[in-house]
PyMOL CGO cylinders between C-alpha atoms (Angstrom):
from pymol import cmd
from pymol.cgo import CYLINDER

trace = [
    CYLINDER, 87.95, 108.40, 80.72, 91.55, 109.04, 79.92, 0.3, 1, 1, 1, 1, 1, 1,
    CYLINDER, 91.55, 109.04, 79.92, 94.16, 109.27, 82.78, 0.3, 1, 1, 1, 1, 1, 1,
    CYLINDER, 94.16, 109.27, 82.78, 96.65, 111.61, 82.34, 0.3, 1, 1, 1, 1, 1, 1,
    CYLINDER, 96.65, 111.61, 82.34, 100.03, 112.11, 84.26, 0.3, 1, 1, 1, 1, 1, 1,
    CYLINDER, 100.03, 112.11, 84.26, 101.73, 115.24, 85.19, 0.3, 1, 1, 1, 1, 1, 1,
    CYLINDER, 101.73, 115.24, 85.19, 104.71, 114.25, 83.14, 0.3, 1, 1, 1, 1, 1, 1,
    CYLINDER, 104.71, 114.25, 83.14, 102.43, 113.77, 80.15, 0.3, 1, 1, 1, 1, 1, 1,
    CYLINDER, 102.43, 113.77, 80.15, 102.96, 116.67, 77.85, 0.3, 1, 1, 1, 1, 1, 1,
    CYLINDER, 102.96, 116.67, 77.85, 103.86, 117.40, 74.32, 0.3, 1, 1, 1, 1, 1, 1,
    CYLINDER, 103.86, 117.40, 74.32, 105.95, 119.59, 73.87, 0.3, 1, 1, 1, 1, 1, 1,
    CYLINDER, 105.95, 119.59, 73.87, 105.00, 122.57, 71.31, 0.3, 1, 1, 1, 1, 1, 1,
    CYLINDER, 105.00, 122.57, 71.31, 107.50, 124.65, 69.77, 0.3, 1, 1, 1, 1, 1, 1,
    CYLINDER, 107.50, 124.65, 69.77, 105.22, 127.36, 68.11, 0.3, 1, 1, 1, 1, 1, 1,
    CYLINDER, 105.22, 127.36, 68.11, 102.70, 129.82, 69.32, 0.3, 1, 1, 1, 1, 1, 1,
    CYLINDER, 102.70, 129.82, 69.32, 100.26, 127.82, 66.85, 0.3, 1, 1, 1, 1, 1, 1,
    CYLINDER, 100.26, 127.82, 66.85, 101.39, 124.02, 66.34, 0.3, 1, 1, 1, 1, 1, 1,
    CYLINDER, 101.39, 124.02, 66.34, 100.55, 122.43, 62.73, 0.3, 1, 1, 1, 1, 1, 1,
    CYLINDER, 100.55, 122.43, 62.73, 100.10, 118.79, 62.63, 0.3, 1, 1, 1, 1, 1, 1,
    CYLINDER, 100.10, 118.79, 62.63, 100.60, 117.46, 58.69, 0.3, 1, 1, 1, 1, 1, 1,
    CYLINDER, 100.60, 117.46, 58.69, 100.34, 114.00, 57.67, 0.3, 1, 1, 1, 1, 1, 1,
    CYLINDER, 100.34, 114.00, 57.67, 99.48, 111.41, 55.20, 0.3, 1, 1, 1, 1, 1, 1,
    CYLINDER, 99.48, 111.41, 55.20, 97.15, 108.28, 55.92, 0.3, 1, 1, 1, 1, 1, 1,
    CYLINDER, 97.15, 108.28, 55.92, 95.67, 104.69, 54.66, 0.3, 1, 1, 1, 1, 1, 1,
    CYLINDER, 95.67, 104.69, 54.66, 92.57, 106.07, 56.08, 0.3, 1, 1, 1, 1, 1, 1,
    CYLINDER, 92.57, 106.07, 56.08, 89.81, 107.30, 54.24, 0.3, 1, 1, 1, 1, 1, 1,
    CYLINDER, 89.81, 107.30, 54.24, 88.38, 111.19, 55.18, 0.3, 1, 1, 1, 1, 1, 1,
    CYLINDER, 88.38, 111.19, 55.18, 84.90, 109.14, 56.33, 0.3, 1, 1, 1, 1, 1, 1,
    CYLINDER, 84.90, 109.14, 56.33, 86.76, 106.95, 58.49, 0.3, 1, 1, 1, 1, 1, 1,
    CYLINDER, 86.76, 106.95, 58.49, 88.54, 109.78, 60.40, 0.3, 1, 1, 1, 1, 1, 1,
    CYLINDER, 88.54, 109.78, 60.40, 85.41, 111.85, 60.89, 0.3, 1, 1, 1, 1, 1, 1,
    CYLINDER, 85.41, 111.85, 60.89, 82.99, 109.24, 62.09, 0.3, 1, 1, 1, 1, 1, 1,
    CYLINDER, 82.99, 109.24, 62.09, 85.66, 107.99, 64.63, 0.3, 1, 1, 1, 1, 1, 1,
    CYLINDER, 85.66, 107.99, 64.63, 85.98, 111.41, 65.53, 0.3, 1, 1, 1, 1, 1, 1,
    CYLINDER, 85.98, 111.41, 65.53, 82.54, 111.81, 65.74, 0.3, 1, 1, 1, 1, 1, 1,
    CYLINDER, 82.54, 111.81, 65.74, 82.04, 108.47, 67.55, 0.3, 1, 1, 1, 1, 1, 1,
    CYLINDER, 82.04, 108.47, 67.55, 84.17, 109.41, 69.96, 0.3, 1, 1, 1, 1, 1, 1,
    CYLINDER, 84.17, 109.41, 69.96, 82.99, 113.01, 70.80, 0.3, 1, 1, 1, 1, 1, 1,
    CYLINDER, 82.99, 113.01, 70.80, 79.17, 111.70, 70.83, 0.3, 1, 1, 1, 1, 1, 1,
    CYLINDER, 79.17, 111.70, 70.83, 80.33, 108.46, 73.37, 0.3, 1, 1, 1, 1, 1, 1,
    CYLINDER, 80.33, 108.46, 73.37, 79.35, 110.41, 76.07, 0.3, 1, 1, 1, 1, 1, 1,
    CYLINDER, 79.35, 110.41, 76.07, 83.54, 109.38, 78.20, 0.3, 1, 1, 1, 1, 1, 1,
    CYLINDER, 83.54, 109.38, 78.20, 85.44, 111.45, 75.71, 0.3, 1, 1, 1, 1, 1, 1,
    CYLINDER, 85.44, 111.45, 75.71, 88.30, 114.59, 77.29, 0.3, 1, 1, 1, 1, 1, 1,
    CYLINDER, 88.30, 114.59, 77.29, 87.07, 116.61, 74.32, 0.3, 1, 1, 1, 1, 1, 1,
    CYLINDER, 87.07, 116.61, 74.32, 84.01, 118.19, 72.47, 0.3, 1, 1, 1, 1, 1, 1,
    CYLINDER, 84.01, 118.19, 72.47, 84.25, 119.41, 69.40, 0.3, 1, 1, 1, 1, 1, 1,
    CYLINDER, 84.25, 119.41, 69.40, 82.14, 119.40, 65.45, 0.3, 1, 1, 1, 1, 1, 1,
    CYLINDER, 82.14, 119.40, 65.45, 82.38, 117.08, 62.96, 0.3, 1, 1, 1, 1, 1, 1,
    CYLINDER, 82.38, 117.08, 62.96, 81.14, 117.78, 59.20, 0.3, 1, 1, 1, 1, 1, 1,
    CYLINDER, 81.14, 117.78, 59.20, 82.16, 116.26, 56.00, 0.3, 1, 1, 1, 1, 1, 1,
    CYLINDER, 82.16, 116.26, 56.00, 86.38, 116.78, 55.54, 0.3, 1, 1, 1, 1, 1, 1,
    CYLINDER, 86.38, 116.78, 55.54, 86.95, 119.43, 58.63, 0.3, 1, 1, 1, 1, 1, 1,
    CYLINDER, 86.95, 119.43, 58.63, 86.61, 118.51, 62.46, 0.3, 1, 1, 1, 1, 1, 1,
    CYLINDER, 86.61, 118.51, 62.46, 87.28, 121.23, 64.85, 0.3, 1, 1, 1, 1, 1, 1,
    CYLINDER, 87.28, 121.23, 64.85, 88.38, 119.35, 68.77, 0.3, 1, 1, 1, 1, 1, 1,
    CYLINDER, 88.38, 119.35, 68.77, 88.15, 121.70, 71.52, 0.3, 1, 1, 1, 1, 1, 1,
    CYLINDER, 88.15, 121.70, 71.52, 88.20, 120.98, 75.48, 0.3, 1, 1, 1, 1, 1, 1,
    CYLINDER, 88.20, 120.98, 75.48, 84.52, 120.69, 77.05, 0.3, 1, 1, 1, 1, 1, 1,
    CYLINDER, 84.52, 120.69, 77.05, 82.45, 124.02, 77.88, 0.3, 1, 1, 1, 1, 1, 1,
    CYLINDER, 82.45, 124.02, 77.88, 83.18, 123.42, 82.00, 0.3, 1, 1, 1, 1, 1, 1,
    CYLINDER, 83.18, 123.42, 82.00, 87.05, 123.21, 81.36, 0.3, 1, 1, 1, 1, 1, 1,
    CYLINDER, 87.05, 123.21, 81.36, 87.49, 126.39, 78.69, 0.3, 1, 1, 1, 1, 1, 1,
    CYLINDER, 87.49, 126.39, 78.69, 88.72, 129.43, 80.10, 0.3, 1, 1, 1, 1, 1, 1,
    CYLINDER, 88.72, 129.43, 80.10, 89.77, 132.48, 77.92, 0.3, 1, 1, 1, 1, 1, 1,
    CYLINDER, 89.77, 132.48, 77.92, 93.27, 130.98, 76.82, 0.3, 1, 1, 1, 1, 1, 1,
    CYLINDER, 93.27, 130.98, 76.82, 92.14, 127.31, 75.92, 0.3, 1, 1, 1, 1, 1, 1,
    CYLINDER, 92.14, 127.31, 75.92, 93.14, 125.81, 73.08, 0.3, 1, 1, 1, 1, 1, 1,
    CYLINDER, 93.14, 125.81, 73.08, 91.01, 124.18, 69.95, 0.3, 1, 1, 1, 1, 1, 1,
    CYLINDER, 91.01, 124.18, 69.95, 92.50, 121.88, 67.22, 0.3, 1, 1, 1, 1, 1, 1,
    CYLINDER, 92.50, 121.88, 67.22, 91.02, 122.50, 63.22, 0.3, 1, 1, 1, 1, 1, 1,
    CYLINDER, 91.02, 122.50, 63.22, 91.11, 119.28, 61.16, 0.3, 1, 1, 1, 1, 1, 1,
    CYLINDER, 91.11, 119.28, 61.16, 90.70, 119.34, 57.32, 0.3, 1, 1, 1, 1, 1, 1,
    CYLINDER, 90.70, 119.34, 57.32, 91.31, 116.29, 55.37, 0.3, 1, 1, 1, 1, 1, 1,
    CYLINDER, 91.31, 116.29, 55.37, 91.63, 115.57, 51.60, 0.3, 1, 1, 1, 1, 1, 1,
    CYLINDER, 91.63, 115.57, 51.60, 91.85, 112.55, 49.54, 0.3, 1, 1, 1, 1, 1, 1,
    CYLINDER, 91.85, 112.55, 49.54, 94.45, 111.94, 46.56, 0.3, 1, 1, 1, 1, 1, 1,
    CYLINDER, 94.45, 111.94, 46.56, 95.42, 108.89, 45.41, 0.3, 1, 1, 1, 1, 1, 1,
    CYLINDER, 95.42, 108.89, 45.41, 93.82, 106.49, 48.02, 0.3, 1, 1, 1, 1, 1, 1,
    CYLINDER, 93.82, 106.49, 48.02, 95.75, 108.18, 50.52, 0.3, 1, 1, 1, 1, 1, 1,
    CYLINDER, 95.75, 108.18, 50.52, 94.12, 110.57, 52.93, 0.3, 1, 1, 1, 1, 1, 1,
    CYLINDER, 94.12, 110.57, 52.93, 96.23, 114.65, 53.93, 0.3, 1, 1, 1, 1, 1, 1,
    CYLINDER, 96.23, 114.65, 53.93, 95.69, 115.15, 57.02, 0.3, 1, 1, 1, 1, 1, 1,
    CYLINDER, 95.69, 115.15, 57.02, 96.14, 118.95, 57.94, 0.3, 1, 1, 1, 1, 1, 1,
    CYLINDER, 96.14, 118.95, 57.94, 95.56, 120.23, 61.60, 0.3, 1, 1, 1, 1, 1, 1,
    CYLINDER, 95.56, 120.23, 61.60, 95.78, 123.79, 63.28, 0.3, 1, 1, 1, 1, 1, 1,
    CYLINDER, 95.78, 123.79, 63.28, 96.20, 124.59, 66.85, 0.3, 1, 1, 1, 1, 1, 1,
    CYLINDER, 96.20, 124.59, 66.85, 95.19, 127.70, 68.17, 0.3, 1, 1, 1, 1, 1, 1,
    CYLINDER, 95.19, 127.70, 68.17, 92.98, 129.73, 70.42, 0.3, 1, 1, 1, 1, 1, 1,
    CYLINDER, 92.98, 129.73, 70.42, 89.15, 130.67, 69.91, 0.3, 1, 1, 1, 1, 1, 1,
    CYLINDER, 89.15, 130.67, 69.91, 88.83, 132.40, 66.86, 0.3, 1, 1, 1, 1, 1, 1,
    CYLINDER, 88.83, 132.40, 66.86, 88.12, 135.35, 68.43, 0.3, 1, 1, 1, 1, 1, 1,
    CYLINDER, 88.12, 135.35, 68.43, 91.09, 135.61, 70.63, 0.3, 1, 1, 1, 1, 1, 1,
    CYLINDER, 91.09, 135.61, 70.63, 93.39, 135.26, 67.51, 0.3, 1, 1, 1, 1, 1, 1,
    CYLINDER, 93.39, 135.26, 67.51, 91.58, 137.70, 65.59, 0.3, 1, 1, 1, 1, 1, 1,
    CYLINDER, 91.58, 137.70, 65.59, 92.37, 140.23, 68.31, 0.3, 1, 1, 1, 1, 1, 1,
    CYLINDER, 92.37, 140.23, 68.31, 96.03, 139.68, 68.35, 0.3, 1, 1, 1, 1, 1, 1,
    CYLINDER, 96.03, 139.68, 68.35, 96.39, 139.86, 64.83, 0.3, 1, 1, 1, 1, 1, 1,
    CYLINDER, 96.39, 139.86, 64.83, 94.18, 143.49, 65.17, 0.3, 1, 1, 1, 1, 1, 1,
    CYLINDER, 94.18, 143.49, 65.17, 96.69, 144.39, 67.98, 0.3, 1, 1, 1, 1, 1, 1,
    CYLINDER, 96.69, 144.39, 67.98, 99.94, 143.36, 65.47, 0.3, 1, 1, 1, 1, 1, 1,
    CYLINDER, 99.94, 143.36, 65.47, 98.35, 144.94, 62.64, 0.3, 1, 1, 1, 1, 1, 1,
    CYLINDER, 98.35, 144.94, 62.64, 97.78, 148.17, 64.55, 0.3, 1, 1, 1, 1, 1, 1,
    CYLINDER, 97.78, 148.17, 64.55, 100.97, 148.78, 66.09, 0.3, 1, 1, 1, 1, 1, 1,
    CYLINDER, 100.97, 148.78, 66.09, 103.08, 147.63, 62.69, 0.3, 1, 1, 1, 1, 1, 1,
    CYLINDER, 103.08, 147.63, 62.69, 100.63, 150.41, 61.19, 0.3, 1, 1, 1, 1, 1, 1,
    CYLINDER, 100.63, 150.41, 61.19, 101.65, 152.69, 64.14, 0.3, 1, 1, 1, 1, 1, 1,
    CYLINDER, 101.65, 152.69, 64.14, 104.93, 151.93, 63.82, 0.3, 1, 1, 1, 1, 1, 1,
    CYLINDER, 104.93, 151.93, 63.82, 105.11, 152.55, 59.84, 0.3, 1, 1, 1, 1, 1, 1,
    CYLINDER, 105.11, 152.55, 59.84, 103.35, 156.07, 60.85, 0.3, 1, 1, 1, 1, 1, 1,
    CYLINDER, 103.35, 156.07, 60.85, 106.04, 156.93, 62.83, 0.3, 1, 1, 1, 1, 1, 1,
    CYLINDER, 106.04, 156.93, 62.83, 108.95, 156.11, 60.56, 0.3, 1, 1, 1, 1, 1, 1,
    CYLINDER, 108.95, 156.11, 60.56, 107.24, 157.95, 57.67, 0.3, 1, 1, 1, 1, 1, 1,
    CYLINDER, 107.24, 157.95, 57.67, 106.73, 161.32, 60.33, 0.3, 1, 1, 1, 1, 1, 1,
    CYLINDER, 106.73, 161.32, 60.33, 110.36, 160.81, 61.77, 0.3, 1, 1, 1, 1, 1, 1,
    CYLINDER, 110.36, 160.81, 61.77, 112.04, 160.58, 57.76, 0.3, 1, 1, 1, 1, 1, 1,
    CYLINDER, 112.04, 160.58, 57.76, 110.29, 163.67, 56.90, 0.3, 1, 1, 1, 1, 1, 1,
    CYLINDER, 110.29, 163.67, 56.90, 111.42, 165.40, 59.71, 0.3, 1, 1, 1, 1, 1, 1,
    CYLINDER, 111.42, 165.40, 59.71, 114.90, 164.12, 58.94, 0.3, 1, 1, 1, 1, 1, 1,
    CYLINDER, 114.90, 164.12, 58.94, 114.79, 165.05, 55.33, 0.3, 1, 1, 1, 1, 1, 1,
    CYLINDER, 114.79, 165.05, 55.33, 114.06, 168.68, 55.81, 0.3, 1, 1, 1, 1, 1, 1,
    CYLINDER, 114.06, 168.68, 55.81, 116.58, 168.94, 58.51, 0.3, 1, 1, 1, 1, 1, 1,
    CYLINDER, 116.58, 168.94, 58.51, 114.24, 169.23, 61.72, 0.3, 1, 1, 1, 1, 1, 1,
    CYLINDER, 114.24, 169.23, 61.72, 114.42, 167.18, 65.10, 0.3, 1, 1, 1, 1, 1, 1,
    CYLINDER, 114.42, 167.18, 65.10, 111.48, 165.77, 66.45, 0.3, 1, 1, 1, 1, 1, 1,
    CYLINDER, 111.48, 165.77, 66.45, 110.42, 163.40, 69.58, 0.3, 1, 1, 1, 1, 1, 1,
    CYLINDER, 110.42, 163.40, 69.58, 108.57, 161.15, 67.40, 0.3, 1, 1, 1, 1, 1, 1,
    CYLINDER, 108.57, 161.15, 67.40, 111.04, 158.21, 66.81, 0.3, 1, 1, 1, 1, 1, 1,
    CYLINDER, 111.04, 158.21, 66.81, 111.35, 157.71, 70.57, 0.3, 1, 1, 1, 1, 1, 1,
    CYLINDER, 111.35, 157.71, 70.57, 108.06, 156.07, 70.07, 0.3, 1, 1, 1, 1, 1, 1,
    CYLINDER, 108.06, 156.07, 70.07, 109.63, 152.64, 68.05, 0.3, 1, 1, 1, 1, 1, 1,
    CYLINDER, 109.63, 152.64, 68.05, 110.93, 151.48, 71.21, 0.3, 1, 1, 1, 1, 1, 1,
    CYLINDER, 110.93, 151.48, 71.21, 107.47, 151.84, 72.91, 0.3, 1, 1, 1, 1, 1, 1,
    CYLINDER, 107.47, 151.84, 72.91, 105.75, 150.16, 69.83, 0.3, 1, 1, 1, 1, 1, 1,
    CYLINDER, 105.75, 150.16, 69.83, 108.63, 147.43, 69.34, 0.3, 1, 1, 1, 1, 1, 1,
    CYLINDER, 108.63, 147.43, 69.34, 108.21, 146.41, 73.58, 0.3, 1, 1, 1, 1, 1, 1,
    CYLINDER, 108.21, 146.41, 73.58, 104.26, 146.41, 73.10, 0.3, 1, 1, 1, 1, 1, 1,
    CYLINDER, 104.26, 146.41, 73.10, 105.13, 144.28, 70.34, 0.3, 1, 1, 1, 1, 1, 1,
    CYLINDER, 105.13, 144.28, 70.34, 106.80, 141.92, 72.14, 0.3, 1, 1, 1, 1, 1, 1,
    CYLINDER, 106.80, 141.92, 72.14, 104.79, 142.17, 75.13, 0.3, 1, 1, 1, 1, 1, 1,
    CYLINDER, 104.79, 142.17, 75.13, 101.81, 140.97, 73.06, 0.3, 1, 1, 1, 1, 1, 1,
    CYLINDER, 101.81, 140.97, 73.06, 103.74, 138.12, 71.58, 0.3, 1, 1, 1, 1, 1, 1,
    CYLINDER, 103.74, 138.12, 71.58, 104.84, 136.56, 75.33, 0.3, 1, 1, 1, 1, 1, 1,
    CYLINDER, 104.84, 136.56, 75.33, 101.33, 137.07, 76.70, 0.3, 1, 1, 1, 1, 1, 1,
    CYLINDER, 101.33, 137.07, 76.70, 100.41, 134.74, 73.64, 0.3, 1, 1, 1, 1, 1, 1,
    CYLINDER, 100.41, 134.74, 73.64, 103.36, 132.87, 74.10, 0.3, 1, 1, 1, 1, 1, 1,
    CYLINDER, 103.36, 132.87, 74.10, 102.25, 132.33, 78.13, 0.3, 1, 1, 1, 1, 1, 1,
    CYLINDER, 102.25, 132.33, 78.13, 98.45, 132.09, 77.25, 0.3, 1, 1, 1, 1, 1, 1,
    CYLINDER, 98.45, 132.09, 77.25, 99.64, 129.01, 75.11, 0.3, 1, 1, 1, 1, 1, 1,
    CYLINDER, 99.64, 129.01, 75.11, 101.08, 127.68, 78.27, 0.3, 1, 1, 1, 1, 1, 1,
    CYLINDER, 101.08, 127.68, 78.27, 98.08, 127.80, 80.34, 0.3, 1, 1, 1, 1, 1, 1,
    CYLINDER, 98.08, 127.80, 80.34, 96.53, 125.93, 77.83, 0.3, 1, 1, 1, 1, 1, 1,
    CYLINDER, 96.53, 125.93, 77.83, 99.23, 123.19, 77.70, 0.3, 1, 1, 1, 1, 1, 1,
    CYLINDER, 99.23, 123.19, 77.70, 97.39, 120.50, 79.43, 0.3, 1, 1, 1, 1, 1, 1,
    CYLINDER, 97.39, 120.50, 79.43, 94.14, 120.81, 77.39, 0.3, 1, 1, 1, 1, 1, 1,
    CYLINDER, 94.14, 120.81, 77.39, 96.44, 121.04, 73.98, 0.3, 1, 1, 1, 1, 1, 1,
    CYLINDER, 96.44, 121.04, 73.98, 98.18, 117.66, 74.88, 0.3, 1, 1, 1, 1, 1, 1,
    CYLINDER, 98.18, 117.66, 74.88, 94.59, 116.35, 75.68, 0.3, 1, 1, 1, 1, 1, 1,
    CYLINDER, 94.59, 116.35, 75.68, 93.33, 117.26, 72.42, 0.3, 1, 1, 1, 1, 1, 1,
    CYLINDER, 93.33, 117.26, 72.42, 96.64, 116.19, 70.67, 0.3, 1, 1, 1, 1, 1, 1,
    CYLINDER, 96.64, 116.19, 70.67, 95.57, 112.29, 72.44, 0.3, 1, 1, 1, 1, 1, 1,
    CYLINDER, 95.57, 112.29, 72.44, 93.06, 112.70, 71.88, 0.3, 1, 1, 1, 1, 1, 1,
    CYLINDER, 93.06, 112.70, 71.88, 93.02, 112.93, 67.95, 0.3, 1, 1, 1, 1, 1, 1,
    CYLINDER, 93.02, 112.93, 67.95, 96.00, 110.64, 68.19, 0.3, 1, 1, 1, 1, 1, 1,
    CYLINDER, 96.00, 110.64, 68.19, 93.64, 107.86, 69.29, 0.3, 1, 1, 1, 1, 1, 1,
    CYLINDER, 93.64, 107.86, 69.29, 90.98, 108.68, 66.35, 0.3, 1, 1, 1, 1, 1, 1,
    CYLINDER, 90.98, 108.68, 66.35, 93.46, 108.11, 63.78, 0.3, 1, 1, 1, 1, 1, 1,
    CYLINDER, 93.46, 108.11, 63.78, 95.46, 105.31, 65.33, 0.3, 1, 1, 1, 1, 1, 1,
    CYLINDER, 95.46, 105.31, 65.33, 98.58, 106.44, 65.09, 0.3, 1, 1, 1, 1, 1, 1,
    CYLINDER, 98.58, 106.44, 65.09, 101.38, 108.74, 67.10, 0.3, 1, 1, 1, 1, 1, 1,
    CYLINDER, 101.38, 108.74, 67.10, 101.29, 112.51, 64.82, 0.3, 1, 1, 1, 1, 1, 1,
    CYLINDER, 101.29, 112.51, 64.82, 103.86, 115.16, 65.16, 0.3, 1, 1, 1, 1, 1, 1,
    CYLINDER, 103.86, 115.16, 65.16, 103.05, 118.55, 65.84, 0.3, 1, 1, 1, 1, 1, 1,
    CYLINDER, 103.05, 118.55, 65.84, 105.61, 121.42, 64.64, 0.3, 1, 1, 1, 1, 1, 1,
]
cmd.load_cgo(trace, "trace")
């Protein structure tokens, strides 16, 4: 089993790090490691393997709402292998933030529309004291995301070693 230090921690700049990178190794290669790895029975991590995509995630006992999984997809051109990789939360847990920013950018469109028409014909209304309301939900929802990354931190850089050690080489995540 992996040791891991306090001090051990990459540092991710984004609310959903993207890994990117080209290698000598064929798509195969990189999945049955993976897959080797996950199925040894010692591994950090758990995750699914299929032909070009992986998906890493921290075991069942260790999730908790804000953990973090990692999406692989790999493609072959020219004997060299693209490695693309997503970090992120459950599907589910994004899908509800994007809801939440869809719904108040809709709200927040609303508004504007009521508040110019009020404008135009020459009336006052309360209405546009709602932006600042929507704009601080806004941001509330992005720094809960922001600090449910953090919680997360240790099992990202775990996964991030993880696949580091599958493909045999150090990757940067931006």
């Amino acid at each position: 089993m992996e040791k891991e230090s306090h001090n051990d921690h990459i540092h991710f700049r984004r609310v959903r790090p993207r890994i990117r990178f080209e290698t000598d190794m064929k798509s195969d290669e990189i999945t049955s490691t993976i897959k080797e790895r996950l199925d040894s029975g010692i591994c950090v991590c758990e995750g699914q393997v299929t032909k070009n995509f992986a998906t890493i995630y921290p075991p069942d006992t260790e999730q908790h709402y804000w953990s973090p999984q990692l999406t692989i997809t790999l493609e072959e051109d020219n004997g060299k292998t693209l490695v693309r990789g997503l970090y992120g939360p459950k599907p589910a847990v994004w899908t509800m933030f994007v809801f939440f920013y869809s719904f108040i950018g809709f709200l927040t469109m609303i508004v504007l529309m009521v508040w110019l028409s009020y404008r135009t014909i020459g009336e006052s209304t309360w209405i546009f004291w709602l932006i600042p309301v929507l704009v601080t939900i806004f941001l509330s929802l992005y720094l809960v995301a922001y600090f449910g990354q953090k919680l997360g931190q240790r099992q990202m850089t775990r996964i991030h070693r993880f696949f580091e050690d599958c493909v045999g080489e150090e990757v940067e995540a931006h």
